[in-house]
VOPAGU-2260 file (C-alpha; in pm, 1 decimal, decimal comma):
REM VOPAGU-2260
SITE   aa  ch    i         X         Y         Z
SITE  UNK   A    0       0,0       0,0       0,0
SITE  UNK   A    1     169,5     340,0     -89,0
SITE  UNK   A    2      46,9     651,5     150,7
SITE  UNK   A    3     108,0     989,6     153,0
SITE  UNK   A    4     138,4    1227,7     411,6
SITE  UNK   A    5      72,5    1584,1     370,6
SITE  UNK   A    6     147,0    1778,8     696,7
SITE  UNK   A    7     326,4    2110,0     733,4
SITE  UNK   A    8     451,9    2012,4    1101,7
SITE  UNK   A    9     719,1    1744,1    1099,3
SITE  UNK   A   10     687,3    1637,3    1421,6
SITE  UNK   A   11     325,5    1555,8    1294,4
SITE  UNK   A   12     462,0    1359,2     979,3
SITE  UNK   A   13     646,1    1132,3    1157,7
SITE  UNK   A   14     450,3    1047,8    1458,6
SITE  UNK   A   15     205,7     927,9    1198,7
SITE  UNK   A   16     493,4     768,0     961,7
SITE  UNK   A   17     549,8     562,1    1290,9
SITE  UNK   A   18     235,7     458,4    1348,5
SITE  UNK   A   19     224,8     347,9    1003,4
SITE  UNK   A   20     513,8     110,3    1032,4
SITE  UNK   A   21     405,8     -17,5    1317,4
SITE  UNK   A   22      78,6    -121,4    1177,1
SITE  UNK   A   23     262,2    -281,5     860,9
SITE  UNK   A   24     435,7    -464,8    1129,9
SITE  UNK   A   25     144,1    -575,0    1297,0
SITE  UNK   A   26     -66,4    -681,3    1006,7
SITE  UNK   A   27     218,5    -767,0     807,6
SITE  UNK   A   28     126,5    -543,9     527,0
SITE  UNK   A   29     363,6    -395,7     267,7
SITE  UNK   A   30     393,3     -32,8     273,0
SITE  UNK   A   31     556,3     272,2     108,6
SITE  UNK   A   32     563,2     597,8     269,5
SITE  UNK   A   33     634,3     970,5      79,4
SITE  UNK   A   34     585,1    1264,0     286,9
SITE  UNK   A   35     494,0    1638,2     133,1
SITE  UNK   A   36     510,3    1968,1     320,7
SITE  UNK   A   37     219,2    2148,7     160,4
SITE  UNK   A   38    -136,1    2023,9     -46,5
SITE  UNK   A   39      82,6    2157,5    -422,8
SITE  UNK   A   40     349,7    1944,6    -293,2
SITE  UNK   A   41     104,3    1646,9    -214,1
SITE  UNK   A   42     -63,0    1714,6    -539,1
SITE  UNK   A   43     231,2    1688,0    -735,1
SITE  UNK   A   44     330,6    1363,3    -566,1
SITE  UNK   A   45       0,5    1241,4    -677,4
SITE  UNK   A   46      59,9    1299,2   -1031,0
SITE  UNK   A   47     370,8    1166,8   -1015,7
SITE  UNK   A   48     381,4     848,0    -793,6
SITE  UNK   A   49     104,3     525,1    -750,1
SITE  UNK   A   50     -48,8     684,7    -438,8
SITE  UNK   A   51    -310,0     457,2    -261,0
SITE  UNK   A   52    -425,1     652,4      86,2
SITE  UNK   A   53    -357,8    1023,0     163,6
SITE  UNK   A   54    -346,2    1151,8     507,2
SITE  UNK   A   55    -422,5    1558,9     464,2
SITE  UNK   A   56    -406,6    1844,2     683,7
SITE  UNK   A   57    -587,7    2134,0     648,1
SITE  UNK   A   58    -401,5    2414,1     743,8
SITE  UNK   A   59     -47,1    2445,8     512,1
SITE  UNK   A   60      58,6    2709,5     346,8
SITE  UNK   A   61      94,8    2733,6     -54,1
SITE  UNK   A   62    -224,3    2498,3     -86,0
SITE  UNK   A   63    -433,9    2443,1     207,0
SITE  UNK   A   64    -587,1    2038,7     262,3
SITE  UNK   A   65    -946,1    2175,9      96,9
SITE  UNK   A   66    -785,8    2281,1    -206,9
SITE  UNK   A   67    -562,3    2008,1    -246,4
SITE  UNK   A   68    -801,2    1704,9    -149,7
SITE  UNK   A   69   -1047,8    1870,3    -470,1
SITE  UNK   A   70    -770,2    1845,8    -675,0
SITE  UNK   A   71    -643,3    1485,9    -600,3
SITE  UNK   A   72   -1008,8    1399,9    -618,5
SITE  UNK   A   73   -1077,9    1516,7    -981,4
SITE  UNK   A   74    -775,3    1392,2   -1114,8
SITE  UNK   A   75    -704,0    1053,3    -925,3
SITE  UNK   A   76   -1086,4     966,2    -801,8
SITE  UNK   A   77    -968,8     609,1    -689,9
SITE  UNK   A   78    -723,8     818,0    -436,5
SITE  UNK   A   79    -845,2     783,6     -75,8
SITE  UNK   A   80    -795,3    1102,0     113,7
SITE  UNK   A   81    -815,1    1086,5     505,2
SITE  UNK   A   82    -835,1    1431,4     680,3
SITE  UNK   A   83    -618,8    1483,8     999,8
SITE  UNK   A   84    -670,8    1732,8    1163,6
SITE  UNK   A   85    -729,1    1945,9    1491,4
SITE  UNK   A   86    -990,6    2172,5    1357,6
SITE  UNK   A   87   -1307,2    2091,6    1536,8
SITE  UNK   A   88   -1535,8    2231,5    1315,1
SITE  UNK   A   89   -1841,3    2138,2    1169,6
SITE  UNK   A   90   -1846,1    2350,1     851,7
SITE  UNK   A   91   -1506,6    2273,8     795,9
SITE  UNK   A   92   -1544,9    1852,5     823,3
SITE  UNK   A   93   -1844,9    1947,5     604,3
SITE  UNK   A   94   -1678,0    2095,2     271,2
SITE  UNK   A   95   -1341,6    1908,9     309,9
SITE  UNK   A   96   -1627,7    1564,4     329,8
SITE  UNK   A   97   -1787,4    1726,1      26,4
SITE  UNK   A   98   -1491,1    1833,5    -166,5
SITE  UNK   A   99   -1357,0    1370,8    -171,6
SITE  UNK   A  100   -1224,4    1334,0     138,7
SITE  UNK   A  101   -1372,9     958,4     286,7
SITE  UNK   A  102   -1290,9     990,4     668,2
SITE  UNK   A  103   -1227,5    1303,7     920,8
SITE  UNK   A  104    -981,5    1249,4    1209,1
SITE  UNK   A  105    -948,0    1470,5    1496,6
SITE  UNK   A  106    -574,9    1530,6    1660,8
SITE  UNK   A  107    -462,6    1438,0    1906,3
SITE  UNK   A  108    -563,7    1042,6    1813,6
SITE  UNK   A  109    -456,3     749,1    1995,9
SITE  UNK   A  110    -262,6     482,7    1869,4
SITE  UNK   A  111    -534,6     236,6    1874,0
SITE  UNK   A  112    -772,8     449,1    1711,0
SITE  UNK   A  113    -514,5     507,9    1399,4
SITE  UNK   A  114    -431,5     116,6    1393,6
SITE  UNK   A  115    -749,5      -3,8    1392,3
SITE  UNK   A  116    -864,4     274,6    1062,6
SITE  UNK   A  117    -562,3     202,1     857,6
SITE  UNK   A  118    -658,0    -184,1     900,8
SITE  UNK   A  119    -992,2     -56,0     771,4
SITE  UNK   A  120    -891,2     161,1     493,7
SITE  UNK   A  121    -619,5    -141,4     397,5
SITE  UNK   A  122    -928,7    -355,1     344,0
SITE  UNK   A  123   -1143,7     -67,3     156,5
SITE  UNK   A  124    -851,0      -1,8    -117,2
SITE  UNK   A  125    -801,8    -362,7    -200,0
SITE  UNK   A  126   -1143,3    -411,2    -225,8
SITE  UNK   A  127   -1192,4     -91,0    -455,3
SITE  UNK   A  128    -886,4    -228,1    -681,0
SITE  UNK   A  129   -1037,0    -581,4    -726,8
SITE  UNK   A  130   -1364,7    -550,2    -845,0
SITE  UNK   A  131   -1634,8    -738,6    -755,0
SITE  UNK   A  132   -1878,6    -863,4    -970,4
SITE  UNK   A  133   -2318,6    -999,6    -955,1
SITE  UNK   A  134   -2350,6   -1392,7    -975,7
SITE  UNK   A  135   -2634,1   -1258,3   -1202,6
SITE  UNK   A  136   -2701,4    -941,4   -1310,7
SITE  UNK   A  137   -3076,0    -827,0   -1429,7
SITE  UNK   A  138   -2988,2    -620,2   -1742,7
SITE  UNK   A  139   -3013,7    -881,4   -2129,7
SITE  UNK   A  140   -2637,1    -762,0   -2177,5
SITE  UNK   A  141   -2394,6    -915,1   -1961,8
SITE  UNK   A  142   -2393,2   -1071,5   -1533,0
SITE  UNK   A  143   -1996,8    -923,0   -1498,2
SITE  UNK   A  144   -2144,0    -594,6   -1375,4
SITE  UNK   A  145   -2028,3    -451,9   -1058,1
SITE  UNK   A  146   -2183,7    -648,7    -733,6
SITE  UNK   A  147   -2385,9    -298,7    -647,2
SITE  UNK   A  148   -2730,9    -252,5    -819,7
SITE  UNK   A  149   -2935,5      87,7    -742,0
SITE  UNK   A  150   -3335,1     -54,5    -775,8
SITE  UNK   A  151   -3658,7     181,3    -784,0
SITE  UNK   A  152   -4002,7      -3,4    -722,8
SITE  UNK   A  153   -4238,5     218,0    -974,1
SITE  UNK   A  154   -4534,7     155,8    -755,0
SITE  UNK   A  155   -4695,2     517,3    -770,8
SITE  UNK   A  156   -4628,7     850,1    -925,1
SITE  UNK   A  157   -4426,8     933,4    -607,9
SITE  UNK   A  158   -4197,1     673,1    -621,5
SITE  UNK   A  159   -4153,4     776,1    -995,9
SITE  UNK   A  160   -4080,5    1110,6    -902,3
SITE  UNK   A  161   -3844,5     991,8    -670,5
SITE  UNK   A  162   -3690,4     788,4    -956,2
SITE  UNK   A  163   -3638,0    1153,4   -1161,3
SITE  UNK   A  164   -3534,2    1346,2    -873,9
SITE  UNK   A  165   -3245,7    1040,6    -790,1
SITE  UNK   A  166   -3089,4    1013,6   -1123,4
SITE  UNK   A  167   -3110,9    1382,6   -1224,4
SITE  UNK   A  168   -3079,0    1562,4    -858,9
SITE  UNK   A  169   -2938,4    1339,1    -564,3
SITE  UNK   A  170   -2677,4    1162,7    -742,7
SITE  UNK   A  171   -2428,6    1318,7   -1002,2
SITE  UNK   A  172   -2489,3    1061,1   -1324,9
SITE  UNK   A  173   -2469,2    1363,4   -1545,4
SITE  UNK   A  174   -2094,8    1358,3   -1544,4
SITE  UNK   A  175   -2067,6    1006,3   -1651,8
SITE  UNK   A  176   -2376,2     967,3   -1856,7
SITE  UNK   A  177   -2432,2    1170,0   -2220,7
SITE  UNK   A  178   -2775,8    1284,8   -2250,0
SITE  UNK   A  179   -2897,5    1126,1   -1906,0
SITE  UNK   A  180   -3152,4    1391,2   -1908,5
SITE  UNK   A  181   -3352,3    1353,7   -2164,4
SITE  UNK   A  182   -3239,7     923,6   -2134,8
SITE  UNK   A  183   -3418,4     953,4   -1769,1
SITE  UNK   A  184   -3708,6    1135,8   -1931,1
SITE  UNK   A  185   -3770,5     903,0   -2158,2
SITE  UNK   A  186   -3793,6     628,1   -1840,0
SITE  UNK   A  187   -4033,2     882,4   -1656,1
SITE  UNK   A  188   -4314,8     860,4   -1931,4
SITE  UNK   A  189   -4290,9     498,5   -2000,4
SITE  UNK   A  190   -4295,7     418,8   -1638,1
SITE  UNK   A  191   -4622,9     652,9   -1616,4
SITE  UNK   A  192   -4792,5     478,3   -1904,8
SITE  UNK   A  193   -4758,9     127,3   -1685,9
SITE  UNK   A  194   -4943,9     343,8   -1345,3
SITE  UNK   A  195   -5191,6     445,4   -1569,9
SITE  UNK   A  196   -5275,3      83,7   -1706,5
SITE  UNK   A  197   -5224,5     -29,3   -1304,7
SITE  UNK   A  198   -4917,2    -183,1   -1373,8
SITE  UNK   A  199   -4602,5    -189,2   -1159,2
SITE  UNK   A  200   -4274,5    -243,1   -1232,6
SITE  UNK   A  201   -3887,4    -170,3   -1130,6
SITE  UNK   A  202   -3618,8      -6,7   -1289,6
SITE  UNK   A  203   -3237,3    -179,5   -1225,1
SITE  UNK   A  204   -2938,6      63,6   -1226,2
SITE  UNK   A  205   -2631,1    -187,7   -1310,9
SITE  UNK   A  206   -2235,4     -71,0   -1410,5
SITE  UNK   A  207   -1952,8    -208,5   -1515,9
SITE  UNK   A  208   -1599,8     -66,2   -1632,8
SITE  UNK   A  209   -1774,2      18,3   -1992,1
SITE  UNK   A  210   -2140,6     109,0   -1968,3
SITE  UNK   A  211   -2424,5     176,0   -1699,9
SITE  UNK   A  212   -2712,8     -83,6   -1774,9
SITE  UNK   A  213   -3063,6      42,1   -1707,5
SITE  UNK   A  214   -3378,1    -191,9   -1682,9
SITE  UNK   A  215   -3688,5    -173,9   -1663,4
SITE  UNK   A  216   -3938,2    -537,2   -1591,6
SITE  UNK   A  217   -4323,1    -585,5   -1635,8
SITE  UNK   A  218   -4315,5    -516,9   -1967,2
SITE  UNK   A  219   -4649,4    -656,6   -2042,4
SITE  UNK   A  220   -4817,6    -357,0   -2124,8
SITE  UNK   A  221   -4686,0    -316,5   -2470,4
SITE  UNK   A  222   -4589,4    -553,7   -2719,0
SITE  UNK   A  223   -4250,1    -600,5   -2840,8
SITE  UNK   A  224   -4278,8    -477,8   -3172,8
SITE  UNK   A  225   -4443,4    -131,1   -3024,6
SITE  UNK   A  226   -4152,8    -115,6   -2788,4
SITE  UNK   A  227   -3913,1    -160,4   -3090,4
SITE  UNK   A  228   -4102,9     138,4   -3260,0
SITE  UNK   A  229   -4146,0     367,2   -2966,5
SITE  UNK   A  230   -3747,3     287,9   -2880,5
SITE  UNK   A  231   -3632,0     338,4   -3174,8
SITE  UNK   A  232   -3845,4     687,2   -3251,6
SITE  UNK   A  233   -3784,3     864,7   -2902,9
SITE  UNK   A  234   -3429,6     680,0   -2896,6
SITE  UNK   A  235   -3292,4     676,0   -3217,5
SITE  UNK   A  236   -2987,3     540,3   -3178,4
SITE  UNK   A  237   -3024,3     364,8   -2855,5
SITE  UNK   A  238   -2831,9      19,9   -2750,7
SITE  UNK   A  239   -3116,4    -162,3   -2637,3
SITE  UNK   A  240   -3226,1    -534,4   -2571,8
SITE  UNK   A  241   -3589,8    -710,7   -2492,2
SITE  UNK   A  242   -3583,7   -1043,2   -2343,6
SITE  UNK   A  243   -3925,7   -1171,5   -2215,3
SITE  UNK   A  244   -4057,3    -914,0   -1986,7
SITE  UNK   A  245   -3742,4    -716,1   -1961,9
SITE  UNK   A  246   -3617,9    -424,6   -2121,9
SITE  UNK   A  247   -3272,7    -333,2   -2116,3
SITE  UNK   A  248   -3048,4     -35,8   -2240,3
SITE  UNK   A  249   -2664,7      20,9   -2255,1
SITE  UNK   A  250   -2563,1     392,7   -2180,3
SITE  UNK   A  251   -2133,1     405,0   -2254,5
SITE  UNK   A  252   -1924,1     581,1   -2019,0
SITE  UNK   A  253   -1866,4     940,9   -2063,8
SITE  UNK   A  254   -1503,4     873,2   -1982,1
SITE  UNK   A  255   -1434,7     592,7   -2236,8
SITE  UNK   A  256   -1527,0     838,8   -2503,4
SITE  UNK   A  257   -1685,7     600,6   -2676,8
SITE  UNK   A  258   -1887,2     770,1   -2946,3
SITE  UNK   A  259   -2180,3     541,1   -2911,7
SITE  UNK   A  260   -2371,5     726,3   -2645,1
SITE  UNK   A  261   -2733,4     731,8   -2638,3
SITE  UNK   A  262   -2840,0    1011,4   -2860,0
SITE  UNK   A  263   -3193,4    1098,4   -2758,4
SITE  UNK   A  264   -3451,7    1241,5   -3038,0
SITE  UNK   A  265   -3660,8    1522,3   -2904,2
SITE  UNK   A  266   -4015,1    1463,4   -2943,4
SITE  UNK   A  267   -4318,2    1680,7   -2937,4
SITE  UNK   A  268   -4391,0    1594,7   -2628,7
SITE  UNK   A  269   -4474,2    1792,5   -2256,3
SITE  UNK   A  270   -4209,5    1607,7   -2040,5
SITE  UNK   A  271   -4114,3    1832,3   -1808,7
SITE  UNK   A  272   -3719,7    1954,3   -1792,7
SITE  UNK   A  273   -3498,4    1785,9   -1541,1
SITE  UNK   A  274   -3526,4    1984,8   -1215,3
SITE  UNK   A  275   -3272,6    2257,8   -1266,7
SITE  UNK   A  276   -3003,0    2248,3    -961,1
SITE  UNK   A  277   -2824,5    2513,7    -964,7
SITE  UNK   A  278   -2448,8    2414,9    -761,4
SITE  UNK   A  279   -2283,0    2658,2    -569,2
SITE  UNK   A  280   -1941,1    2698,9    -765,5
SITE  UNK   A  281   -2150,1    2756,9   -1102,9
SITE  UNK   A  282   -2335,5    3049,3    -920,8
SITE  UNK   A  283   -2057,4    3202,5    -788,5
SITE  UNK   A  284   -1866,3    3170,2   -1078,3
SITE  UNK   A  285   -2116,2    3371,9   -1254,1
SITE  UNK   A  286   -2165,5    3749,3   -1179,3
SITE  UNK   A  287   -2490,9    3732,0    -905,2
SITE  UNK   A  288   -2724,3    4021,0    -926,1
SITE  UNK   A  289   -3108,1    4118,5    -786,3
SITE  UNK   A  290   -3421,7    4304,1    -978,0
SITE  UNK   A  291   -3640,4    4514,5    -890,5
SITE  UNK   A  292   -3933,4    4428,3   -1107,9
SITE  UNK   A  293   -4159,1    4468,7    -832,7
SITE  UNK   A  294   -4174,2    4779,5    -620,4
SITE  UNK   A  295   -4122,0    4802,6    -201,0
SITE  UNK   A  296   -4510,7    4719,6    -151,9
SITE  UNK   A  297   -4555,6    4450,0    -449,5
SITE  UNK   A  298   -4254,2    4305,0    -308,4
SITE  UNK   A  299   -4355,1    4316,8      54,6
SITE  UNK   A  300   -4725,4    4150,1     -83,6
SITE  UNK   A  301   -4532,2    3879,3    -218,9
SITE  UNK   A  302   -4291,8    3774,6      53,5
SITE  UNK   A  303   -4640,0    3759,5     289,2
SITE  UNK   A  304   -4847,3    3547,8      36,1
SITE  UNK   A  305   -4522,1    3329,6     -45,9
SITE  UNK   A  306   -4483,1    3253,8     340,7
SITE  UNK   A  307   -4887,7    3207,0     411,7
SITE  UNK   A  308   -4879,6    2952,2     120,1
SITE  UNK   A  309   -4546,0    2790,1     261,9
SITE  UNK   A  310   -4765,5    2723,7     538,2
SITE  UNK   A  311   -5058,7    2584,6     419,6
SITE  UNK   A  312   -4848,5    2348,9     225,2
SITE  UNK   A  313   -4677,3    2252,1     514,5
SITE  UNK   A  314   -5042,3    2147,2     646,6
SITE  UNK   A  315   -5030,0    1895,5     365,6
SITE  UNK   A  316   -4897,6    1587,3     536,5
SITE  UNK   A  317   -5165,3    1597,8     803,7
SITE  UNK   A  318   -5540,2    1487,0     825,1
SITE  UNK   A  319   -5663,5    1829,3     885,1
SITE  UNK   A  320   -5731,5    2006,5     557,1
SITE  UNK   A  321   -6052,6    2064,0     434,6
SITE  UNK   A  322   -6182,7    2167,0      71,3
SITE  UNK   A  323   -6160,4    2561,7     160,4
SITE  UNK   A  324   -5776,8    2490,7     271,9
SITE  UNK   A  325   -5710,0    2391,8     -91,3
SITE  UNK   A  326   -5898,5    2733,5    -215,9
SITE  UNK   A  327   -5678,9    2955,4      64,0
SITE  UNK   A  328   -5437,9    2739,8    -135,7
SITE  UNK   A  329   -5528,1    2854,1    -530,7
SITE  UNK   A  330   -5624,0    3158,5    -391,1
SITE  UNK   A  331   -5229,6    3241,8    -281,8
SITE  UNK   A  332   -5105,6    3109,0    -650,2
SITE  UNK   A  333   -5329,3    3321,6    -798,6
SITE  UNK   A  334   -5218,2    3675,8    -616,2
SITE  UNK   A  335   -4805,0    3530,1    -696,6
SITE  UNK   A  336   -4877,4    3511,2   -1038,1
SITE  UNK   A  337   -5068,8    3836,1   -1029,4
SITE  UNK   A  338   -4792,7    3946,6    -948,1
SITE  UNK   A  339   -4547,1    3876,7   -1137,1
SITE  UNK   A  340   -4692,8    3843,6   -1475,3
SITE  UNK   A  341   -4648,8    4217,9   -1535,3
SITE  UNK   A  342   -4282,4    4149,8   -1576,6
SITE  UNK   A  343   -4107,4    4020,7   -1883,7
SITE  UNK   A  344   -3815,3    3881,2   -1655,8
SITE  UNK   A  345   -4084,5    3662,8   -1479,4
SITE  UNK   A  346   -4320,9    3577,8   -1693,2
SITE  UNK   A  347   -4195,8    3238,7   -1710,9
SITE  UNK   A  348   -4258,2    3157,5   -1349,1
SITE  UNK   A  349   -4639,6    3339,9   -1333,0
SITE  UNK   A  350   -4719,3    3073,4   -1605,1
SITE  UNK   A  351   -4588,1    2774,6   -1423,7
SITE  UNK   A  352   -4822,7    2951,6   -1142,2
SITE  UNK   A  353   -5097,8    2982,1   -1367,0
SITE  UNK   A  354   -5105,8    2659,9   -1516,2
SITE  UNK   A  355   -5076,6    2522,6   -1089,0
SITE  UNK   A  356   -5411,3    2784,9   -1040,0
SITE  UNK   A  357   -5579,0    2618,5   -1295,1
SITE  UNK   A  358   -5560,3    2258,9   -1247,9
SITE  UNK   A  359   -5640,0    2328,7    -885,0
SITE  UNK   A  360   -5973,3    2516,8    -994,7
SITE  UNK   A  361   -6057,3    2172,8   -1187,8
SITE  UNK   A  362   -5936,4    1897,6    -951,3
SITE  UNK   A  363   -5984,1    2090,2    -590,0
SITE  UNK   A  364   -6126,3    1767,6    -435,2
SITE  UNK   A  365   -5914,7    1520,9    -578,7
SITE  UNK   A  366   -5627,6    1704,2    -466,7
SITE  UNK   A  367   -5761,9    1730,2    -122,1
SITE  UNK   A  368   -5817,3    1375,0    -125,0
SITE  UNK   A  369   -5402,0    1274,2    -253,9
SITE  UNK   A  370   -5255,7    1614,2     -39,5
SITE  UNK   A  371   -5095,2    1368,7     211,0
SITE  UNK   A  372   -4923,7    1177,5    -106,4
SITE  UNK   A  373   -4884,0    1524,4    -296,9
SITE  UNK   A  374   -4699,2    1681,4       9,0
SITE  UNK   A  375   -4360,2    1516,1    -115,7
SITE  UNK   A  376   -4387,2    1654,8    -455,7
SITE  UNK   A  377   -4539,4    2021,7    -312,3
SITE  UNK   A  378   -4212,0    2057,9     -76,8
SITE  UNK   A  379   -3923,9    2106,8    -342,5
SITE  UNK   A  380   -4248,8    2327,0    -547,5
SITE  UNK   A  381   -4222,4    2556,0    -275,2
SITE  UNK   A  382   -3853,6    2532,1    -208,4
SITE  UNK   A  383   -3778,5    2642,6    -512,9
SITE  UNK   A  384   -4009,2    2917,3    -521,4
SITE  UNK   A  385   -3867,6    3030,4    -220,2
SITE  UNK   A  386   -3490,4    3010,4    -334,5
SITE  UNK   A  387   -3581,4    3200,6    -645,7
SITE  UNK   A  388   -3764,9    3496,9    -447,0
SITE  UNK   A  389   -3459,0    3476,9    -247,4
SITE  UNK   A  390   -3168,3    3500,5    -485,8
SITE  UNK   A  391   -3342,4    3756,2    -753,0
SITE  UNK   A  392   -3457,0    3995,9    -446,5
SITE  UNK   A  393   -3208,2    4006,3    -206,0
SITE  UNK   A  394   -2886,8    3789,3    -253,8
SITE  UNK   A  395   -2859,1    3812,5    -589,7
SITE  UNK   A  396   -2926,6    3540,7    -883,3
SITE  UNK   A  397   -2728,8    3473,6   -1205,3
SITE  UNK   A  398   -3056,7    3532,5   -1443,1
SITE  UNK   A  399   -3426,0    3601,2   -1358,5
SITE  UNK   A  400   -3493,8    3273,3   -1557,4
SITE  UNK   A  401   -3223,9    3040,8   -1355,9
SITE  UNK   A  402   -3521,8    2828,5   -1167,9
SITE  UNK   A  403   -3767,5    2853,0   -1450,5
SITE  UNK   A  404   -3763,0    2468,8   -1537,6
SITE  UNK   A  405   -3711,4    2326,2   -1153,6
SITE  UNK   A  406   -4026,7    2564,9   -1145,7
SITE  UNK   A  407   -4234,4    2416,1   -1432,8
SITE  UNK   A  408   -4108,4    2053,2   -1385,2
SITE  UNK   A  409   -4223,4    2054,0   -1076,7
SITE  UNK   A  410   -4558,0    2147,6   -1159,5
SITE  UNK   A  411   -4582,4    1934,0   -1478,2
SITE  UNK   A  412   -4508,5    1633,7   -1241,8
SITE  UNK   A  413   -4789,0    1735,1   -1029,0
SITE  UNK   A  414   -5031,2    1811,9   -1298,3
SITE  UNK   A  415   -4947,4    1444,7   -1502,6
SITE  UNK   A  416   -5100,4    1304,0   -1147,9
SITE  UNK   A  417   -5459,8    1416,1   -1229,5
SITE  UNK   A  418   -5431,3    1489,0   -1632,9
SITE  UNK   A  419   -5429,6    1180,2   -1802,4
SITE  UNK   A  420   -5489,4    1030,2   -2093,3
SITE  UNK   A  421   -5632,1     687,8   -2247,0
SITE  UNK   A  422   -5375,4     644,9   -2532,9
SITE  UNK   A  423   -5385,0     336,3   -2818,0
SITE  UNK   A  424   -5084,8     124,6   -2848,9
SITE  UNK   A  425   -5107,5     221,8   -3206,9
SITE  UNK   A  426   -5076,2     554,8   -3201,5
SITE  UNK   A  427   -4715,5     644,2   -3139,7
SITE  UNK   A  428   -4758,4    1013,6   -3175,3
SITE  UNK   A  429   -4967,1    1046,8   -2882,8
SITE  UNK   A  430   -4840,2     764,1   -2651,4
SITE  UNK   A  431   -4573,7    1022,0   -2459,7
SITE  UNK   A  432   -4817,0    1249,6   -2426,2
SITE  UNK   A  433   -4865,9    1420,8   -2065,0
């Protein structure tokens, strides 16, 4: 195992050089130490030896531990970075965590403590560099996929929301995927044709060194030769496989450049966009600024309705709302897109409030009768509402339109739960259809 220390203090560097070799002793475990004085010293011995297992400080000077540990991380991913450190402090443990660093530990540390983690991470590295793979796998391709497998059970339109919201939001696909977006939306309105006919089904996330395998089972909705025509019209291009009930699709690598990626055809269709998350660095890279398209009183108006409708959303996951709840409800959407649909720069977001108003004039009662259900789907609706009146009046924003399609999606998603439509497995131009 070859580790690295980064450590500005020497006396530091070798009290944990020692503790090293005494664990290779113990365990009887091959290892090769370097040491670096700063993180652009640790970073360059990253590029330039086999490093397995980093042990980072935090405060050096040149390049601090953050810096460097982002660094190592984007360029040598399989790296595991281990903080040290004797800054006891939340936020700090929280963006060194965020930025690839795997384990956070606090000086001073006792001797058992550090023997019994490197005996740990020892076991962790040689498992990451012998990979494991599924007796049998679930995708029609191939069963050496990695032994992980990521599984959704479509059983509602929540849980098919939650499907979106993993691939496109939670997890970070979208740098190893080409055209996951419009891949996962394609998933989203198949998946709702099988609720509509009452029919559940799964969809398998499987990986190997090449491709990401995603399937989806229970296809018995649709026969194969319709799948073959909808597949190949909404995914021209697509590496796909039926086998019985199960439908199967290859997505390559990002980083194998393999030019085979799953080109995606954009159909007329009223999908809503992926939610639009908008990361930290890429707003503050951008210059940040706040409009004043509403006046001191409009303004005022709409940061009381905003928070009176925050709350009667909040009411949602109870037992305790009644039919004039859900009007109070409208009622609030209506005045927030009153308001802003005087503006050019918002325009786009009085719609999406609009469009809310007026499927809640039509299906009031129903969506008294699913607000438990609908609460999960209303919470990141209001969110981010919230975050947008935030940004463009007060902390600034990078456009007036950065939130527009988390806005509309989220909407869309709640609208496809009450507007449906009987479709024939003939007619392909209809079948993706909100």
């Amino acid at each position: 195992m070859n580790i690295l220390i980064v450590d500005d203090i020497e006396d530091n560097r070798e009290i944990l050089q020692r503790l090293i070799k005494q664990y290779s002793r113990k365990y009887d475990v091959a290892v090769n130490i370097s040491q670096a004085q700063n993180g652009q010293d640790g970073v360059n011995l990253c590029n330039e030896k086999d490093v397995d297992l980093v042990f980072m400080d935090i405060v050096m000077p040149v390049m601090d531990g953050l810096e460097a540990t982002k660094i190592i991380k984007k360029e040598h991913p399989n790296i595991m970075i281990i903080v040290i450190s004797s800054e006891n402090d939340e936020d700090i443990k929280t963006q060194i965590l965020q930025a690839g660093a795997e384990d956070y530990v606090l000086k001073p540390f006792s001797s058992v403590t550090m023997l019994s983690r490197l005996n740990n991470y020892q076991r962790l590295i040689n498992s990451r560099n012998t990979i494991g793979f599924q007796p049998r796998a679930i995708n029609v391709f191939t069963n050496s996929v990695y032994s992980y497998q990521v599984k959704f059970f479509i059983n509602s339109d929540d849980e098919l929301a939650q499907f979106w919201e993993t691939m496109l939001v939670r997890l970070e696909f979208q740098h190893h995927i080409d055209h996951l977006s419009d891949f996962v939306r394609f998933l989203f309105q198949l998946g709702s044709i099988q609720l509509q006919r009452s029919y559940k089904c799964h969809v398998y996330l499987e990986e190997d060194e090449h491709n990401f395998y995603f399937t989806m089972d229970n296809m018995k909705l649709l026969s194969i030769e319709t799948i073959h025509q909808i597949v190949t019209k909404y995914c021209e291009g697509a590496i796909y496989e039926i086998k019985e009930d199960l439908l199967s699709f290859a997505l390559p690598r990002v980083n194998d450049n393999i030019s085979t990626s799953v080109p995606i055809s954009e159909p007329e269709i009223n999908l809503p966009e992926s939610p639009a998350v908008v990361p930290v660095s890429s707003v503050t890279e951008q210059t940040l600024q706040t409009y004043d398209f509403l006046d001191a009183e409009e303004l005022e108006e709409f940061e009381f309705i905003i928070t009176k409708l925050q709350t009667e959303i909040s009411m949602m996951g109870t037992s305790s709302l009644e039919i004039d709840d859900i009007d109070t409800m409208n009622e609030y959407i209506k005045k927030l897109a009153s308001l802003l649909s005087l503006s050019q720069d918002a325009y786009a977001i009085a719609s999406s409030l609009n469009e809310f108003s007026a499927l809640l004039d039509e299906y009031s009662e129903p969506f008294l009768e699913m607000s438990k259900e609908l609460s999960h789907m209303m919470t990141p609706f209001i969110n981010d509402l919230f975050m947008w009146k935030e940004m463009i009046f007060h902390t600034g924003a990078p456009s007036p339109d950065f939130l527009n399609s988390s806005i509309s999606s989220n909407v869309k998603m709640i609208k496809a739960i009450f507007v449906t439509e009987e479709v024939a497995e003939e007619d392909l131009g209809d079948i993706f259809d909100f």
